[in-house]
N, CA, C and O atoms as a GROMACS GRO file, in nm:
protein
  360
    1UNK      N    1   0.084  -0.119   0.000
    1UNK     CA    2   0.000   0.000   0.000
    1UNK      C    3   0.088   0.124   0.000
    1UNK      O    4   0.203   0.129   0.046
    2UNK      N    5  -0.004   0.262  -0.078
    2UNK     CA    6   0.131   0.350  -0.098
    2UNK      C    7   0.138   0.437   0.000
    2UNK      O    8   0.033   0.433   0.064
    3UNK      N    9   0.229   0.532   0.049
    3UNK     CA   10   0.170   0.618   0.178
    3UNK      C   11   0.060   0.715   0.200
    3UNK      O   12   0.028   0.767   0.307
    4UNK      N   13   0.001   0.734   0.068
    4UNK     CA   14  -0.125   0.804   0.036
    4UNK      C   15  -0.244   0.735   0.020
    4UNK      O   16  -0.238   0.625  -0.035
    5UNK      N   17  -0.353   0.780   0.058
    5UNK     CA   18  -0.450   0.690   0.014
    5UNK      C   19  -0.550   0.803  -0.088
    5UNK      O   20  -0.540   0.914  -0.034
    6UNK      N   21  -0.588   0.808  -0.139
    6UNK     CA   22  -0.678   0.940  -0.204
    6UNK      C   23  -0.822   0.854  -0.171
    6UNK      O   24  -0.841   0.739  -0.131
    7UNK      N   25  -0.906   0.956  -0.204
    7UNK     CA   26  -1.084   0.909  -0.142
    7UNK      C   27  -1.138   0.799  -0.187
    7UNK      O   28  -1.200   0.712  -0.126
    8UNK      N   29  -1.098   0.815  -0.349
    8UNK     CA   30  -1.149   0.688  -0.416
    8UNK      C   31  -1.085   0.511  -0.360
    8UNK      O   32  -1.142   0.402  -0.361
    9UNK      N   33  -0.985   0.542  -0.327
    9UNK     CA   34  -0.939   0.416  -0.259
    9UNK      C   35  -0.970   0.379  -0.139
    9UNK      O   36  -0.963   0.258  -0.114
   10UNK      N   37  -1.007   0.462  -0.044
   10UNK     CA   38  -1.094   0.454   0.119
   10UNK      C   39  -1.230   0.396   0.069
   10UNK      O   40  -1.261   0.285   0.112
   11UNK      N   41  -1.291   0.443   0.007
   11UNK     CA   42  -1.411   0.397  -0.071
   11UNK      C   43  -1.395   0.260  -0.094
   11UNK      O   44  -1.469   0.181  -0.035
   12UNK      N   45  -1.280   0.207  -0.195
   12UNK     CA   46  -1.248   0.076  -0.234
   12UNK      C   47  -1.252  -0.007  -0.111
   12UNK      O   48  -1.338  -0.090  -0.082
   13UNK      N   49  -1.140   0.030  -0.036
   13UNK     CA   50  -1.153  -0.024   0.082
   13UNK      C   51  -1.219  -0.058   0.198
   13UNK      O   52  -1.174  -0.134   0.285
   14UNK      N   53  -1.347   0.011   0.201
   14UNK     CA   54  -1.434   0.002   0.301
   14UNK      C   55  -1.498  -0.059   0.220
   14UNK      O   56  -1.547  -0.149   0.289
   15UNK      N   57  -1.542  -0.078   0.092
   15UNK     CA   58  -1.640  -0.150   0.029
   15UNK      C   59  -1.656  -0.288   0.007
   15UNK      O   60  -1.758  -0.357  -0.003
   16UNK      N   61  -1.493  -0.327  -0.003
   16UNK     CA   62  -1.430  -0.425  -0.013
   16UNK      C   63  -1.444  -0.519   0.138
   16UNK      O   64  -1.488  -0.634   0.141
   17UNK      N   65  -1.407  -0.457   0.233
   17UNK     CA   66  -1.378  -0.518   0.339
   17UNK      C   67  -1.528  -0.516   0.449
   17UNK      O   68  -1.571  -0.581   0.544
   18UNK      N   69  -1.551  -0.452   0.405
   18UNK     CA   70  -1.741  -0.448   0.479
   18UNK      C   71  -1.877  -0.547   0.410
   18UNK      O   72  -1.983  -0.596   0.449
   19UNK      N   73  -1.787  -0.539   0.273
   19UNK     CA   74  -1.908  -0.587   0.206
   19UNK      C   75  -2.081  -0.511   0.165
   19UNK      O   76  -2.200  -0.542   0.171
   20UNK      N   77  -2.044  -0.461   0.146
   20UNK     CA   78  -2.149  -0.300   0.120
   20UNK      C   79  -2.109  -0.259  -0.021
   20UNK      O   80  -1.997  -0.259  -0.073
   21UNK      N   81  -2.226  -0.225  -0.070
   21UNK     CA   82  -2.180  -0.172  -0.226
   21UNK      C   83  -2.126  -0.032  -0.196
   21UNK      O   84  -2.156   0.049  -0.108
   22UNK      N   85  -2.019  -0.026  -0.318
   22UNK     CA   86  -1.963   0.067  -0.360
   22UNK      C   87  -2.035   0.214  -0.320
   22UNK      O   88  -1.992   0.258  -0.213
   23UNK      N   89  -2.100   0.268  -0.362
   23UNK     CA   90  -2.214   0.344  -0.376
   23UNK      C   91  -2.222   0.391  -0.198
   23UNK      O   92  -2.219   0.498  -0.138
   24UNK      N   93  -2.234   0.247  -0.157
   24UNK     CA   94  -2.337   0.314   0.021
   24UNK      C   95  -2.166   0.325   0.136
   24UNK      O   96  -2.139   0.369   0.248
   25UNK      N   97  -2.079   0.248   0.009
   25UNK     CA   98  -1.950   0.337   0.113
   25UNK      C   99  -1.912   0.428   0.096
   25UNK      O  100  -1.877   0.498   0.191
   26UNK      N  101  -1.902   0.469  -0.031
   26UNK     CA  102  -1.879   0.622  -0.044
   26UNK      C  103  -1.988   0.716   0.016
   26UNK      O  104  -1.951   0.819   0.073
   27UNK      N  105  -2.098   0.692   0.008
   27UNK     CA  106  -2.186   0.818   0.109
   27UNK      C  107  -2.174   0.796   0.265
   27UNK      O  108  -2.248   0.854   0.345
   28UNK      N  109  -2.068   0.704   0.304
   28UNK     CA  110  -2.058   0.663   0.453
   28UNK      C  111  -1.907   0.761   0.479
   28UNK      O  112  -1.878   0.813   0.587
   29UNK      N  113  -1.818   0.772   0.346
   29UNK     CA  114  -1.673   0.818   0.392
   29UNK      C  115  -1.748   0.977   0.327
   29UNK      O  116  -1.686   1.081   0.350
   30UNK      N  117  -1.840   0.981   0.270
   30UNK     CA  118  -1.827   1.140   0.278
   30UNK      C  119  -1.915   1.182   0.381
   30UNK      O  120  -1.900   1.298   0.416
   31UNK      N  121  -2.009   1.110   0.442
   31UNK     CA  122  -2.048   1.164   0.562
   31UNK      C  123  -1.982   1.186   0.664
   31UNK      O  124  -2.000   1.280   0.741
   32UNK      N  125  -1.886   1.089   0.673
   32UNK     CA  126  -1.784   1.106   0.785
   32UNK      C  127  -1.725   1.246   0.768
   32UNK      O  128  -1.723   1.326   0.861
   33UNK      N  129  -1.674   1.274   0.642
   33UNK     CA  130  -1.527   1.337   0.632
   33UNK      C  131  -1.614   1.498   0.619
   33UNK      O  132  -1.554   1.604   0.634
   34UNK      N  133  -1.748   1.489   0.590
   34UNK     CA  134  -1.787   1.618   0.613
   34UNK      C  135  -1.832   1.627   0.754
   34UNK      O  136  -1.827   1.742   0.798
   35UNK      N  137  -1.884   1.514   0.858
   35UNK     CA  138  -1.926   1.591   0.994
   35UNK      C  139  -1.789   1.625   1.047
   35UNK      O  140  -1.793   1.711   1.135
   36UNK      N  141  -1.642   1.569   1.011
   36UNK     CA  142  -1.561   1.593   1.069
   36UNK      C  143  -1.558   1.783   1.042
   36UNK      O  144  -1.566   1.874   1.124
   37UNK      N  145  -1.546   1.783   0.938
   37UNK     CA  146  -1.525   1.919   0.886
   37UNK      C  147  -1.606   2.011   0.964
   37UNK      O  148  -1.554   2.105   1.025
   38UNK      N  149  -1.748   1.984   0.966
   38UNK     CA  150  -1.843   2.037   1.031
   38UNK      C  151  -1.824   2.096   1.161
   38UNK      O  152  -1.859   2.206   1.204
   39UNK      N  153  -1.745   1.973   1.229
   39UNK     CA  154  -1.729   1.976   1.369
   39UNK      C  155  -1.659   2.109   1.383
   39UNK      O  156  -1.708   2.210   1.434
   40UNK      N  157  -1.507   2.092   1.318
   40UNK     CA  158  -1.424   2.200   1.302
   40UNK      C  159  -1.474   2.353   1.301
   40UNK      O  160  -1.475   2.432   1.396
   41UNK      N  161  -1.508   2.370   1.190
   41UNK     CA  162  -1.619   2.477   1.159
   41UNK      C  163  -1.678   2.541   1.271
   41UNK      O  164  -1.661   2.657   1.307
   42UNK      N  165  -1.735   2.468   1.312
   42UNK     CA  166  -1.855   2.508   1.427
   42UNK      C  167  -1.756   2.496   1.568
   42UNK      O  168  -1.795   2.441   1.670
   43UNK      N  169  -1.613   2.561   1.553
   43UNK     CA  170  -1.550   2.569   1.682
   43UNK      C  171  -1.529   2.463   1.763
   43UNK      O  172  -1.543   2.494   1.881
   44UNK      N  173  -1.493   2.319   1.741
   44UNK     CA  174  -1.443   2.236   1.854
   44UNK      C  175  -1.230   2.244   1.762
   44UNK      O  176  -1.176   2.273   1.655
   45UNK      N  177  -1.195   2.195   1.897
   45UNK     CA  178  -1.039   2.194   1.885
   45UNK      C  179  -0.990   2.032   1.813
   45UNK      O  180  -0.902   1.988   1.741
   46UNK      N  181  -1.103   1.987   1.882
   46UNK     CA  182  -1.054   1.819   1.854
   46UNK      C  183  -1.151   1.724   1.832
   46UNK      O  184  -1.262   1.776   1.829
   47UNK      N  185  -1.153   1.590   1.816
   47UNK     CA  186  -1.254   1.549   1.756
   47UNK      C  187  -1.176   1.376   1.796
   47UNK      O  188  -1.101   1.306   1.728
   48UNK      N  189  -1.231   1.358   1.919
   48UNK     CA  190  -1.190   1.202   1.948
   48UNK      C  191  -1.244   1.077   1.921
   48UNK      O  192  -1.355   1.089   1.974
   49UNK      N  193  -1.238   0.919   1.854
   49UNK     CA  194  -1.281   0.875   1.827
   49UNK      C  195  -1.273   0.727   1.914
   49UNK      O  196  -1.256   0.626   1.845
   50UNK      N  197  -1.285   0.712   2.042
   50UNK     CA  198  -1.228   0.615   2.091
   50UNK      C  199  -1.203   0.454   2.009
   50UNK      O  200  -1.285   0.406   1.930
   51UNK      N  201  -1.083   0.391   2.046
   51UNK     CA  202  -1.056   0.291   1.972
   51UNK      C  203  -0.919   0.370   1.790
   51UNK      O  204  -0.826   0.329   1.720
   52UNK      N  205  -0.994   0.476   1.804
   52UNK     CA  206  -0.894   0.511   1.643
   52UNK      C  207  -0.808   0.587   1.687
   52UNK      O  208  -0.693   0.555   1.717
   53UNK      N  209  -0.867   0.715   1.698
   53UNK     CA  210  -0.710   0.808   1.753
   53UNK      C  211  -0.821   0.935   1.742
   53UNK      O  212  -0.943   0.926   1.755
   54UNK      N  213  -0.731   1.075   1.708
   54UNK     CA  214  -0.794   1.197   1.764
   54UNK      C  215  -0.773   1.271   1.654
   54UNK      O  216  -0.658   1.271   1.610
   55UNK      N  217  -0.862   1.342   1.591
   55UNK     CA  218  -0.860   1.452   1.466
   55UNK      C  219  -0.857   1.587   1.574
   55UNK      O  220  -0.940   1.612   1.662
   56UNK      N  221  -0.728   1.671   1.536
   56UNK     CA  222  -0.702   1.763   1.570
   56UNK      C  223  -0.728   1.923   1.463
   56UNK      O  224  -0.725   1.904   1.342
   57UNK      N  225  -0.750   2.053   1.507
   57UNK     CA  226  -0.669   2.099   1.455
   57UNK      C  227  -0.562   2.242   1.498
   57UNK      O  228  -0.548   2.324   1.589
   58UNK      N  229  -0.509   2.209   1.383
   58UNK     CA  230  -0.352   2.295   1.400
   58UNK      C  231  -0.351   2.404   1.340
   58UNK      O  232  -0.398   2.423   1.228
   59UNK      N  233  -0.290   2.494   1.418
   59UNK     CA  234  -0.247   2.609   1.356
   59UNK      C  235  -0.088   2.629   1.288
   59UNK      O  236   0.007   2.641   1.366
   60UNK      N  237  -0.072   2.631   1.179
   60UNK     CA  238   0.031   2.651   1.094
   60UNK      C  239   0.086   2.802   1.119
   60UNK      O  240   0.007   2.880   1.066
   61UNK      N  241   0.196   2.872   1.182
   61UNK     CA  242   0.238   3.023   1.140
   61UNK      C  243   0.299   3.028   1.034
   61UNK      O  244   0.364   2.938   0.980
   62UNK      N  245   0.272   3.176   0.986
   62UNK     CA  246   0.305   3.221   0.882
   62UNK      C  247   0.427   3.231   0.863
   62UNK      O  248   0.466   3.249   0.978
   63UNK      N  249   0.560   3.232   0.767
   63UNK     CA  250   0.654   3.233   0.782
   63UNK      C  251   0.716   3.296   0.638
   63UNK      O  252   0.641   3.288   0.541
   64UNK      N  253   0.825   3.348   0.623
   64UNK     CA  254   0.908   3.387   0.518
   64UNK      C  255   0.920   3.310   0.467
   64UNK      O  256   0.901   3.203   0.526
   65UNK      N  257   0.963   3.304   0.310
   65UNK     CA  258   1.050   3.220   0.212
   65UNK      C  259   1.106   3.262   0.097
   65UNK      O  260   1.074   3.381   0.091
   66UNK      N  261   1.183   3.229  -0.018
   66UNK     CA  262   1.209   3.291  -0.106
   66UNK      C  263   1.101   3.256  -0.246
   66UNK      O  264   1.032   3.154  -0.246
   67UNK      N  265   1.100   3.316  -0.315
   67UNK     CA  266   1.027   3.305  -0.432
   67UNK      C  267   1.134   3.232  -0.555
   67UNK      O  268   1.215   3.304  -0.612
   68UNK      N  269   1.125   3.098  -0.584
   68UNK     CA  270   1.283   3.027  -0.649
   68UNK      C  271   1.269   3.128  -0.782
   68UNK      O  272   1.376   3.153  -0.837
   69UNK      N  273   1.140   3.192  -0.844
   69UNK     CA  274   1.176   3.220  -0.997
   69UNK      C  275   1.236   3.360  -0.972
   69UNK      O  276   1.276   3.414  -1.075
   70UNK      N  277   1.247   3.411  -0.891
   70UNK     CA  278   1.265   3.572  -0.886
   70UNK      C  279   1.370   3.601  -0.725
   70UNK      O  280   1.386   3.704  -0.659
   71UNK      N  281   1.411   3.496  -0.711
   71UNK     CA  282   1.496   3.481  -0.565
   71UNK      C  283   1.417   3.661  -0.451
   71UNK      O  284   1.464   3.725  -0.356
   72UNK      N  285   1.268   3.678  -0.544
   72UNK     CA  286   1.248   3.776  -0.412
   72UNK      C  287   1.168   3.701  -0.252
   72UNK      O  288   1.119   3.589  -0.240
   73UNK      N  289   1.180   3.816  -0.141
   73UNK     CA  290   1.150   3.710  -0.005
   73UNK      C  291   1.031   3.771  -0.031
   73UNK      O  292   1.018   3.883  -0.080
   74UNK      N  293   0.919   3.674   0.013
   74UNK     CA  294   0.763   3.682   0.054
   74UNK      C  295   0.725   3.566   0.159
   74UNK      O  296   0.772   3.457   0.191
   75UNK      N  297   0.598   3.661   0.202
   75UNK     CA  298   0.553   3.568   0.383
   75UNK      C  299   0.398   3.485   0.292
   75UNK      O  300   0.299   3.522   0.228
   76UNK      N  301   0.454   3.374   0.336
   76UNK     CA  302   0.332   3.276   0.335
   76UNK      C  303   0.264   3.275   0.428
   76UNK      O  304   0.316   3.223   0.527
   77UNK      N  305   0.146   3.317   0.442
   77UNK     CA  306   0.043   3.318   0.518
   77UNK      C  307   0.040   3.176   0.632
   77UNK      O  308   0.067   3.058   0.610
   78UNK      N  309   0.002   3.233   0.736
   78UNK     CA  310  -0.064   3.090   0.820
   78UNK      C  311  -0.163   3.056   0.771
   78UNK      O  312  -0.227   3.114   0.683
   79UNK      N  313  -0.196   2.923   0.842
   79UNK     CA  314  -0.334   2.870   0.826
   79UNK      C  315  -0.326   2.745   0.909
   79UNK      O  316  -0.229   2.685   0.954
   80UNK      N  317  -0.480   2.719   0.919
   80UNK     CA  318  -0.520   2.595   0.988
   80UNK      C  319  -0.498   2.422   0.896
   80UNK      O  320  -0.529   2.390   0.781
   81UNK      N  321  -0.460   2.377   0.962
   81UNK     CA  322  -0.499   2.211   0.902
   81UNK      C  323  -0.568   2.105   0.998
   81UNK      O  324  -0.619   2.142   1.104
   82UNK      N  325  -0.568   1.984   0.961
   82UNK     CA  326  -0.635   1.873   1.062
   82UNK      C  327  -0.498   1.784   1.042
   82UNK      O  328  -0.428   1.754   0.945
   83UNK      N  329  -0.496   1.764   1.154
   83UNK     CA  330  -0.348   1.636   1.222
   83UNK      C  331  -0.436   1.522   1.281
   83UNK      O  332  -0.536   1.517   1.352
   84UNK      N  333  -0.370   1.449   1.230
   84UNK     CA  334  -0.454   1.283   1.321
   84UNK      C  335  -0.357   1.201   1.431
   84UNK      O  336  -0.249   1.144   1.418
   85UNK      N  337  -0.435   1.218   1.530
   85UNK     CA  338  -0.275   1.102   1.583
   85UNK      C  339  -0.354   1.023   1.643
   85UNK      O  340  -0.455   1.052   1.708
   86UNK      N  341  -0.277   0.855   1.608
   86UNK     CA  342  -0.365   0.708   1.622
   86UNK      C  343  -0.390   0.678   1.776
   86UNK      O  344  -0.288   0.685   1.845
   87UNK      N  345  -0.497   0.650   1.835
   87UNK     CA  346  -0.481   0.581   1.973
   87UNK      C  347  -0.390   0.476   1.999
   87UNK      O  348  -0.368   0.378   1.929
   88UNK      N  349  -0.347   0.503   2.093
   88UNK     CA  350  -0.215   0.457   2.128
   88UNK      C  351  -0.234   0.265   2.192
   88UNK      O  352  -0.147   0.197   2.246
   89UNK      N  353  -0.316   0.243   2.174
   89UNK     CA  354  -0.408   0.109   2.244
   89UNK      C  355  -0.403   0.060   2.135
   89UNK      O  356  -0.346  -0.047   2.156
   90UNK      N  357  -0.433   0.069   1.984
   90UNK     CA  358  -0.451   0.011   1.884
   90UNK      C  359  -0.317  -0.034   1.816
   90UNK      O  360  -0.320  -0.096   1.710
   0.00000   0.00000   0.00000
């Protein structure tokens, strides 16, 4: 397996291994992956799943860098992401 998984293959995989058509796993991984979002949105920090691990999120700062085509310096903005880290039991 490669270190990426993209959506269409979570799909494969839950469909595969559940036994559920195609179709009713994908509206199961996009329900998921939007209440997660949701959650976010609507102000929680974290998002625990006992047994899996914990959807976080992070704040990225903004920081300098160079621009390679024009060696001029510009600030890349911060921003938020989601970090996952696995329960430690599993």
């Amino acid at each position: 397996m490669s270190d990426k998984l993209s959506f269409q293959h979570i799909v494969d995989l839950i469909s595969r291994r559940s036994g559920v058509q195609r179709k009713q796993a994908e509206l199961f991984a996009k329900a998921f992956f939007d209440t997660l979002t949701e959650t976010f949105i609507e102000g929680e920090e974290q998002v625990g799943i006992k047994g899996f691990g914990i959807f976080k999120l992070v704040t990225v700062d903004s920081r300098e860098s160079v621009n390679v085509t024009n060696g001029q310096r510009i600030l890349i903005p911060g921003y938020k992401k989601i970090a996952f880290s696995p329960d430690e039991t599993v």
